[in-house]
C-alpha positions, 0 to 999 in steps of 0.5 A: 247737041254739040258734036265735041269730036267735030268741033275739035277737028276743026283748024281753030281747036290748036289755038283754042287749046293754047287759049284753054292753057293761058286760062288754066296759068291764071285760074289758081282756084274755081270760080270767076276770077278778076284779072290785070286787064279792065273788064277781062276775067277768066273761069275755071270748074273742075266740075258740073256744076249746080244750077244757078242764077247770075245777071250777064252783063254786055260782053264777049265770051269765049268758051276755051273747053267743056260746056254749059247750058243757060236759060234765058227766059223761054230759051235754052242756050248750048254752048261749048269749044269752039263756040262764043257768046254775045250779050247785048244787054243786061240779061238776068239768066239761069245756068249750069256747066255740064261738061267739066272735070278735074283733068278737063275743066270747063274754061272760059274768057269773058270780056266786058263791053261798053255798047258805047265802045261798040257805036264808036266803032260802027260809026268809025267803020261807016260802010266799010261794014256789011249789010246788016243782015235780013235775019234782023227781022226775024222774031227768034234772032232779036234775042239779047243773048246769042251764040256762034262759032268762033272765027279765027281772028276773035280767037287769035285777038282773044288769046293775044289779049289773055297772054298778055297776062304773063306780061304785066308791064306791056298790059298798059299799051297792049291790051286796049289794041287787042281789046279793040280788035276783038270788038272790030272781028266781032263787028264784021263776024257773024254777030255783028249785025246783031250788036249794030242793032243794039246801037243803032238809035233807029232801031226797036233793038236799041229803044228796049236797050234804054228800057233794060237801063231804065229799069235796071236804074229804078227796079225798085220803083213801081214798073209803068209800061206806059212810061217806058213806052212813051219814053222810047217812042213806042206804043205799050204793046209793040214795047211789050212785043220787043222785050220779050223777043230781047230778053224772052221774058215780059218787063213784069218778069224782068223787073222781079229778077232784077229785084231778086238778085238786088236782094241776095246780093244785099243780104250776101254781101251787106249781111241784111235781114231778109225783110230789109232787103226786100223793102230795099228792092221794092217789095212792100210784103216779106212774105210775099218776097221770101215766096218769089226768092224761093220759086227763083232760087229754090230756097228760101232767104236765109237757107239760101244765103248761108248756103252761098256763103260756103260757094262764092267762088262759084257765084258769078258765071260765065 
């Protein structure tokens, strides 16, 4: 469980109210919203919300105030104030803010990160940086989805970056220099180590990274293991293994998601039939589809379309 009370004694909650702040300035409505600066949004619920499922793309995040929960295959993820969350790798997740009100809502920063940026940086840094960590081998922490403390300096480089929302004319120079700055203390934080082995191309971590861009480009193609394998070097059964430790979930269940959230975003956005959309992302059977869209969303196709369509600003997460 989170202890609200000792995260807020501790030195960083002033900067973390500060950044709670800047993000109240600049969330008029819920919802995700997009901002000036490429790849920075910024989320506000004035309430807990239902549960609902999203794709997390590579990022950072920082969570300025209340909490949520996600659920990431077989694993429950908590975090709260004080806290960041790194994703690696494209991850097909299910989640709900659970702490959150009209007078305290749930506040939160997301950063997009191109894992290139990041192998830039290792590369530049060289060894300058740490040891990667022994716990590298440890099957629990090989998850593309972690969270930590915040440090102070991704806290003070974070809310740098979001103040300079409230100037506009500065963005330009500006936010690429405290962008960098967030993915430099992230590299030397206590994550680091986990997003070097993302990138670094000798490691098991990075081949299933190349597998989630793999099947994210064609998930709607029939799911070889044995082509993925030989495409990573790796025999089928260690591929196996190694997915499941990143993602929590098998390349089979991975892929459905992937399809899944394809086909509501083309019934959502692009108005498709529930039938086309399921040929469009690969099924060969609508009935079959509407049972899988059902067990993964709780509502059928169309009931749950139209339901969505009276909640988008709540639709993304982070």
């Amino acid at each position: 469980m989170i202890d609200i009370n000792a995260q807020l004694a501790q030195p960083e909650a002033p900067m973390c109210r500060r950044l709670a702040e800047l993000v109240v300035k600049h969330t008029s409505e819920e919802g995700v919203q997009d901002t000036c600066i490429p790849g920075l949004q910024v989320f506000r619920a004035d309430h807990p919300t239902s549960v609902s499922s999203s794709v997390y793309e590579p990022s950072l995040c920082v969570m300025a105030q209340g909490s949520k929960t996600l659920q990431l295959g077989d694993k429950e993820i908590i975090y709260g104030p004080l806290t960041y969350m790194i994703s690696a790798v494209e991850l097909p997740v299910v989640g709900c803010v659970v702490d959150a009100s009209p007078e305290t809502p749930y506040l939160a920063v997301k950063l997009a990160i191109d894992p290139q940026e990041v192998a830039e940086m290792v590369l530049e840094l060289g060894d300058t940086l740490p040891p990667l960590d022994q716990q590298r081998d440890c099957p629990a922490a090989s998850c593309g989805l972690c969270v930590a403390p915040v440090d102070v300096g991704i806290l003070e480089a974070m809310t740098r970056l979001v103040s300079l929302l409230e100037s506009p004319a500065d963005c330009r120079i500006l936010a690429p220099l405290a962008r960098r700055e967030i993915i430099y203390r992230a590299l030397i934080g206590e994550m680091g180590w986990r997003m070097r082995d993302f990138v670094s191309t000798d490691s098991q971590a990075h081949r299933i990274s190349k597998v989630i861009a793999v099947l994210k480009d064609r998930f709607a193609e029939p799911l070889r293991v044995r082509d993925l394998a030989e495409d990573v070097n790796m025999s089928e059964s260690t591929l196996f293994h190694s997915f499941k430790q990143v993602t929590r979930m098998s390349p089979v269940q991975f892929q459905k998601k992937l399809r899944l959230h394809e086909a509501r975003r083309l019934m959502l956005s692009e108005g498709l039939e529930a039938a086309t959309a399921s040929y469009r992302v690969g099924y060969e059977s609508p009935s079959h589809f509407s049972r899988e869209y059902r067990r993964m969303f709780g509502a059928p196709p169309r009931a749950d379309v139209i339901k969505l369509r009276g909640e988008q600003p709540m639709l993304a997460s982070m």
